[in-house]
C-alpha positions, 0 to 999 in steps of 0.5 A: 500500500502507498501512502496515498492508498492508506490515506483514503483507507482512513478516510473512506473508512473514518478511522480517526473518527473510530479512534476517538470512540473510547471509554476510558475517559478524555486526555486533553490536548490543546493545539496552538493555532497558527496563522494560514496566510502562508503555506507550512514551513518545517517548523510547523511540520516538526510540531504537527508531528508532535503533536500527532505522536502523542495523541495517537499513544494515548488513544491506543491506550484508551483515552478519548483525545479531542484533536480541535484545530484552530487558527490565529486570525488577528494581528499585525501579521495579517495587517502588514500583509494587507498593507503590502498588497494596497500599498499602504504605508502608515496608519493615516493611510489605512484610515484614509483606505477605510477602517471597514474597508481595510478590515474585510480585506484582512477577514478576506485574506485570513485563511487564504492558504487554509485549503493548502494548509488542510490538504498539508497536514492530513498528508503527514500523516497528522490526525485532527479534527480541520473541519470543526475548527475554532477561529479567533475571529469568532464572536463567540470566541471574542466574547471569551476573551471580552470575559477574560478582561473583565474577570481580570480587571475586577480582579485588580488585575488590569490597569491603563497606563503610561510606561516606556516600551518599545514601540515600532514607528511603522506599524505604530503600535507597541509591543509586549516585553516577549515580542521584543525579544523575538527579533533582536539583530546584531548592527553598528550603531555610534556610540557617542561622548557627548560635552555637556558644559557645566554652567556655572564652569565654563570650558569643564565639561561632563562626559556623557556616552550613548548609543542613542544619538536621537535621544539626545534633543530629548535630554533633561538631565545627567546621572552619576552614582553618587558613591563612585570616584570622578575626576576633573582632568585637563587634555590638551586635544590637538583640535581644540583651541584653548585647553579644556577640563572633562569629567568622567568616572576615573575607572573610565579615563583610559577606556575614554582617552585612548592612547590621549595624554591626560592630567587629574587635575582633581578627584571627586566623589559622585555626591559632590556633582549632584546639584550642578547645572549644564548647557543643554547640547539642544535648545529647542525645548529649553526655553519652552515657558509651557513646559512643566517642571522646567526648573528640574531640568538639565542638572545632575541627579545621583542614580543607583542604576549608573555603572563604570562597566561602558561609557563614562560613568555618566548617562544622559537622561531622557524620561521619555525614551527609557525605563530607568530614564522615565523612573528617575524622571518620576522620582525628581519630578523632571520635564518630560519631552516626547520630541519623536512621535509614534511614526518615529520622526522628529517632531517640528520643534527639532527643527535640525533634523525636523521630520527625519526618521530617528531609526530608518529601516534601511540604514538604523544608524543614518540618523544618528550619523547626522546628529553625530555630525551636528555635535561635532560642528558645534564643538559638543562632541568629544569622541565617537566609534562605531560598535556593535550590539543588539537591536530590538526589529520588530518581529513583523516588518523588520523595522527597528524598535524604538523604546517609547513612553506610551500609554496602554493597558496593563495585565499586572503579572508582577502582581501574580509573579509568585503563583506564576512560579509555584505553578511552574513547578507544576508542569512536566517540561521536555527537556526539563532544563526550561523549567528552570532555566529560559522559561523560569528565568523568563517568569523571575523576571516578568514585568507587566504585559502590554495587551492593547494594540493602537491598530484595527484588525484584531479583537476590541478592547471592552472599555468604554470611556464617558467623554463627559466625566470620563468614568470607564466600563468594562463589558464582558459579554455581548450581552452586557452591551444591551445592543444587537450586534452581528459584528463586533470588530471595528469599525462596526463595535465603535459605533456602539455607545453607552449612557454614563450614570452622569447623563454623558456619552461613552464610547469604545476606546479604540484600541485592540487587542494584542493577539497573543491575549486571544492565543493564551484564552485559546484553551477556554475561548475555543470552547465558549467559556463560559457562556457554553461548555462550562461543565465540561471545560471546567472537568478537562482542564487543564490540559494534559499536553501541549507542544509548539517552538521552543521560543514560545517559551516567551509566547503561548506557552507563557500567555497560557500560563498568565491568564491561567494563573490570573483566572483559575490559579492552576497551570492550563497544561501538565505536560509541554514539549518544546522543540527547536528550530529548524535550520538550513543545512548549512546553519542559515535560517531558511530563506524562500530568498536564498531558495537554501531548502527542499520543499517540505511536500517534496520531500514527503512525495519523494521519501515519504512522510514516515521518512520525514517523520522518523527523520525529525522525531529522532532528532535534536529538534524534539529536545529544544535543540536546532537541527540543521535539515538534510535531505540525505538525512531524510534519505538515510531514513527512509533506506535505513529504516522504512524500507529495511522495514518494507523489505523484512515484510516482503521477506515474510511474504515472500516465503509464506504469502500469508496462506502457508501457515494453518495454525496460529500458534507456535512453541517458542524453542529456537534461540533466535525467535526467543531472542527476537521476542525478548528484543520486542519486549524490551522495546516495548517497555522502553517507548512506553516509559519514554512516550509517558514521559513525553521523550519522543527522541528517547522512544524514536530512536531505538525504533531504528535499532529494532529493525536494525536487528530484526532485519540483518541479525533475526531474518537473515540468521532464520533465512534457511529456517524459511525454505524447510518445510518442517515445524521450525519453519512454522514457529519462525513463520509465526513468530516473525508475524507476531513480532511484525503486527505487534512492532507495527503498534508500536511504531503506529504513533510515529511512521503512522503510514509503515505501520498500517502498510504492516498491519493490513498485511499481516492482519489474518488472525495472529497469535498472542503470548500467553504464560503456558508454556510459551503457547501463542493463542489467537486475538481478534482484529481491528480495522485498522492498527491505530483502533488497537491496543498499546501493547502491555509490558510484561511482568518483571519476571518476563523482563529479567529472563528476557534481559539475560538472553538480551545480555548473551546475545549481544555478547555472542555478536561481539564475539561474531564482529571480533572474529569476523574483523580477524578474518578480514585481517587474515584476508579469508572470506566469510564464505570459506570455512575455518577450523577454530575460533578461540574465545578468552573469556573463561566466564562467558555466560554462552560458554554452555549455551549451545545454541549460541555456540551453534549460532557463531560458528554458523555466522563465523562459519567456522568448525569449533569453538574453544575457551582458551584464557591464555590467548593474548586478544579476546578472539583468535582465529585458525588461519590454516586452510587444509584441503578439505576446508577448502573444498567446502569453501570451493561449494560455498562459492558454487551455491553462492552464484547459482543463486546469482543466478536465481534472481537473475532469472527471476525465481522465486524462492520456492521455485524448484529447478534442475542444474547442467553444470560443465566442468573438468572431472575435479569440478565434477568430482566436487560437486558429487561429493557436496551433492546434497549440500548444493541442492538443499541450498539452492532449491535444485531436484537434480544435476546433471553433467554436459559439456558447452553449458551456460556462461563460464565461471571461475572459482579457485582454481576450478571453471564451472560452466552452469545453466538453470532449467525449470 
């Protein structure tokens, strides 16, 4: 069966339907929704995979598990595409466009790739439920969210407010503190010293280093630490006319001056400069009679925050562009100028640089480079050099961030800082290290999350405002509103106003919200919280998993926690993996620009899905680390493991085409089928501990090893057991079926496609282990191997028993590679008889088995085996070959190409044949003595001798000429 035979199996047969019939209770799993205005990328791919493999374990284990798609409908992402495709640059050009307009246009656009996406997903092999999906543009999901922020404000939990946050000047809009850290870019910017003159000293100035130049018209004060050592030194710099004193943090003087001579002419600790006042470098704001607390200004100020690690030991000072910056303006009651509006360009009154971008995209630091030249005009520059460090660009349209005081509205985290870490501690995290580590760090250092948005295509915030007295109201249903509404995005919410209890007006303040506020209510709004499902969301929550991109760790898997925390004070998810980031094979990020990958549907057309499934479940990728992809990698997959799968089932085929055996039950007596069967349970005991622990590399890789060992140790040590008809062909028959249909539930969760290919195969009635007397009985059998059972790990006793045949055998195989390392060395071919191994080990555990024994000489191919503890290697082999070993060597060879010739003919294993061989009387003489050897290896009823036969071949010394009649 292909692929695309067992896809429409499932789904003319509705076997993902059929699975989520189950008794057992429900295991809850909430599935991240992603944006459909492109097509899957890997990473997508790799967390689909995911989030496919637990689900489909836990339902072979008996649980009901829901698997609901959803996707992500508002925001910036999807504004920013619009805006492309109109060619609208900034905010005044959407509204010129239309509020209404603008916003059918994103609603139109929102699932422009869904089809794609659901022909994508189902294609890997993923089960879930696409039709039935939730979307954040729903009402009925808006008014979950609107429940949300109200609970949370009568909580105390929400609050409007002005802070310093960064914001981006083309999308005008601010972003939270983890949207920022998205997209942080190493650049070259200046960093610049400045001279402040102090104005009661003129020709001392205090130096003052930034990387910021386009904050310095902004500039209201200086900042010292009041308990650090300064000093007033005098440079005679060649540009300047008449010598000048500087002030500087004195551990600061040679980082500053280079290589400049200098002289202290006096030492002062910080204290001693609070108080004085300074030339403002810019004066467009200086003599502005309306500004308030003007009279604070340009003065330096003492600061805990100031440092002598960079710069001078000296900061400037700017409230509106700063976190820092903005407290020690509260706290000193300091002018505040906003000289950059929210496009980030100077305002009027910066009348130098009027209307310039203070950071343009194409070149961040253009700007800066203009005032850097201004300063250096008008005698105010001391040093500049460029230096390289990390910019914040907004994680959306590349534009570089600017840090801006704004107003917004608040979820108080700091507030529940606390019960954000205990609840932390309550989730099963893989690899465990983020718990404590990015996502724990993350949570210490939490701050208040920025949730409204000055934009228009997302959900609108609550509120609304009386223009008269300017009391506020929060709703938290449509039905709160009082007012039929059949849309409650903007423009059509905005129209909506309510009577204030002092007889004014109030009408929706126009802000929305920030889409990652709708993503972390994924787990009740997708339900109707509360107005529908309450029961039963409240009885399944939290989740028991979730899975999505490591750096949702400062994304969902942290929103999730906020309002779960804030709502129901419990974690929304028990257990999370988080995966890594799949890079171009040559560690690049992956650029349709740079075209530096494979399409992920080519590959699944060319390898097959399993291939790319295994290939990534196997990797680094499922534990948080980046993969570089290869296509060989995925090449490697599918020869190495799907189709050396593939070919131990045409094997069995081959040799019984599923009719042979009449009988469903085997006495287990070969060494190699107890080995096999102790194999699969230990296998099954190890992928059910890592799949429970949520270890999905630990419980795919030993998958490869299985199939390693099944096909190049356990079928073709068994492969003459096949062609006898006799009982021990009958218990190899059978065991290999078993051991075939019950690898094939294991390996269902992962290679979902391989595994059904093996089940519809074999899935005649097949035999099942029972406790007497290694008898296997017959079992009842499913539609498909995704409606069955998880296996069952056996009793401990089973398992030491098994461990200890395990344990032999793996040293009877070391034993097999040393020696047939030996005969490489000795240059004598495996298909060469030799008369003794020498094994050093005196306290072998196989020293008595003699069925391992018989195994090794079997695979060595030699006569005898001894223990011997005096040899000096481990292995010793007789490289002495006498006449007769030869001659069975000589037949070896002789069977060996009449099999060549076998397939060349295209026989068939059963198909019996006759042989006209030509030789000289020594061959003749030769192949009468092994007669009975050469026909039983080769199918053949009967040889005959005659001259002018067949195609000559040379073994040894001997020429055989040989032909095959049926």
């Amino acid at each position: 069966m292909t692929e695309q035979e067992i896809l429409k199996f499932w789904q003319e047969n509705k076997i993902f339907e059929k699975s989520l019939q189950k008794d057992e209770g429900d295991f809850v799993f909430y599935d991240g929704p992603p944006f459909a205005t492109g097509l899957p990328h890997y990473g997508h791919i790799l967390a689909s995979i995911i989030k496919d493999v637990i689900p489909r374990y836990q339902t072979m284990k008996g649980k009901k598990v829901p698997r609901k798609w959803g996707w992500d409908c508002h925001g910036l992402p999807i504004e920013n595409l619009i805006e492309r495709e109109l060619n609208l640059k900034t905010k005044k050009d959407i509204e010129k466009y239309g509020v209404e307009n603008f916003n059918k246009k994103a609603e139109e656009s929102v699932l422009r790739y869904a089809d794609e996406w659901k022909k994508i997903i189902p294609r890997i092999g993923r089960w879930v439920d696409m039709k039935n999906d939730y979307k954040t543009m729903d009402w009925q999901y808006t008014e979950s969210v609107w429940w949300t922020f109200k609970r949370l404000y009568d909580k105390g939990l929400i609050y409007e407010g002005c802070k310093p946050m960064h914001i981006c000047p083309r999308c005008e809009t601010t972003l939270s503190n983890f949207e920022v850290t998205q997209n942080y870019k190493e650049i070259k910017d200046w960093g610049v010293t400045m001279k402040f003159e102090l104005k009661d000293e003129p020709g001392t100035y205090v130096l003052a280093w930034t990387t910021t130049a386009w904050t310095l018209p902004g500039n209201v004060a200086l900042a010292i630490n009041k308990d650090i050592v300064y000093c007033k030194i005098k440079s005679p710099i060649s540009n300047l006319k008449s010598t000048e004193f500087f002030i500087l943090a004195k551990n600061r003087i040679k980082d500053i001056l280079k290589d400049q001579p200098y002289e202290i002419v006096e030492e002062l600790k910080g204290r001693d400069l609070i108080g004085k006042k300074y030339k403002p470098l810019f004066d467009y704001y200086f003599k502005d009679e309306k500004l308030e607390n003007s009279e604070n200004g340009w003065k330096i100020y003492g600061a805990d925050f100031i440092s002598i690690e960079e710069g001078t030991g000296i900061v400037h000072i700017a409230p509106a562009f700063g976190e820092e910056d903005m407290q020690l303006g509260q706290e000193e009651k300091l002018p505040f100028i906003q000289h950059v509006d929210t496009e980030g360009k100077f305002k009027p009154e910066v009348k130098d640089f009027a209307d310039f971008n203070v950071k343009p995209k194409g070149n961040p630091r253009e700007t800066d480079e203009k005032i850097v030249k201004w300063l250096e005009k008008e005698n105010k520059l001391f040093a500049k050099e460029l230096i390289t460090h990390s910019y914040p660009f907004c994680w959306r349209c590349e534009t570089p961030l600017l840090n801006y005081a704004a107003n917004s509205w608040f979820v108080n985290v700091v507030r529940i800082k606390d019960k954000l870490l205990k609840n932390n501690k309550k989730i099963n995290w893989v690899p465990k290290h983020l718990q404590e580590g990015r996502f724990g760090k993350w949570l210490e250092n939490a701050r208040d999350w920025a949730i409204s948005r000055s934009r228009y295509w997302g959900a609108p915030l609550p509120v609304w405002r009386c223009e008269k007295c300017g009391e506020i109201k929060v709703v938290g249903s449509v039905e709160e509103l009082g007012v039929k509404i059949d849309n409650l995005h903007r423009p059509y919410i905005d129209k909506v106003e309510l009577d204030c209890s002092c007889g004014g007006k109030m009408k929706r303040i126009p802000e929305v919200f920030d889409c990652w506020f709708e993503s972390g209510s994924m787990p009740f709004a997708q339900a109707h919280y509360p107005f529908e499902n309450k029961e039963e969301f409240e009885k399944n929550f939290p989740a028991e998993f979730i899975a999505e991109g490591v750096d949702q760790t400062r994304g969902w898997f942290y929103t999730l926690l906020v309002l779960s925390t804030a709502l129901f004070d419990k974690p929304a998810y028990k257990n999370v993996v988080a995966n890594g980031i799949i890079l171009a094979e040559d560690g690049q990020k992956m650029s349709k620009r740079l075209n530096n990958y494979p399409d992920p549907m080519e590959i699944v057309e060319k390898y097959g899905a399993d291939s790319l499934r295994y290939y990534l479940l196997s990797s680094p990728a499922v534990a948080a680390e980046s993969l570089n992809f290869s296509e060989k990698g995925v090449d490697e997959v599918h020869k190495k493991v799907i189709m050396r799968l593939r070919n131990v089932l045409a094997f069995y085929k081959m040799y019984t085409n599923n009719s042979h055996v009449t009988r469903y039950s085997l006495r287990v007596t070969n060494i190699l089928d107890k080995w096999i069967l102790a194999r699969l349970k230990s296998l099954t005991r190890e992928i059910t501990e890592k799949l429970d622990n949520y270890e999905l590399d630990k419980a795919a890789r030993p998958i490869a090893d299985f199939i390693d060992d099944l096909s190049t140790w356990y079928i073709r040590r068994s492969r003459e057991r096949f062609k006898e008809e006799n009982e021990d062909k009958n218990n190899a028959v059978s065991a290999t079926r078993f051991v075939l249909i019950e690898f094939s539930k294991l390996i269902a969760p992962f290679m979902p496609f391989v595994a059904e290919e093996i089940y519809q195969n074999l899935k005649s009635p097949r035999p099942r282990q029972t406790k007497r007397g290694g008898q296997i009985s017959n079992l009842k059998i499913k539609e498909s191997v995704h409606l069955e059972e998880w296996p069952k790990i056996s009793n401990q006793s089973l398992v030491e028993s098994s461990q200890t045949l395990l344990r032999d055998m793996e040293e009877a195989r070391k034993i097999v590679s040393l020696a047939l390392e030996e005969r490489a060395k000795a240059g004598i071919k495996v298909r060469q008889p030799i008369a003794t191994l020498k094994i050093r080990s005196t306290k072998s555990e196989i020293r008595n088995n003699k069925e391992l024994l018989n195994l090794i000489k079997d695979e060595i191919n030699i006569k005898e085996i001894i223990f011997d503890k005096r040899i000096e290697n481990e292995v010793e082999i007789d490289t002495t070959i006498s006449d007769d070993l030869k001659k069975e060597g000589i037949v070896r060879e002789l069977s060996r190409h009449i099999q060549d010739l076998r397939k060349k003919a295209g026989l068939k294993p059963q198909d019996r044949i006759s042989l006209l061989i030509e030789t000289d009387k020594n061959g003749e003489k030769l192949i009468k003595q092994f007669e009975n050897e050469i026909k039983k290896g080769t199918n053949t009823i009967s040889i005959e001798f005659s001259p002018n036969n067949g195609e000559e071949t040379k073994i040894d010394e001997l020429k055989f000429k040989i032909e095959i009649k049926l």
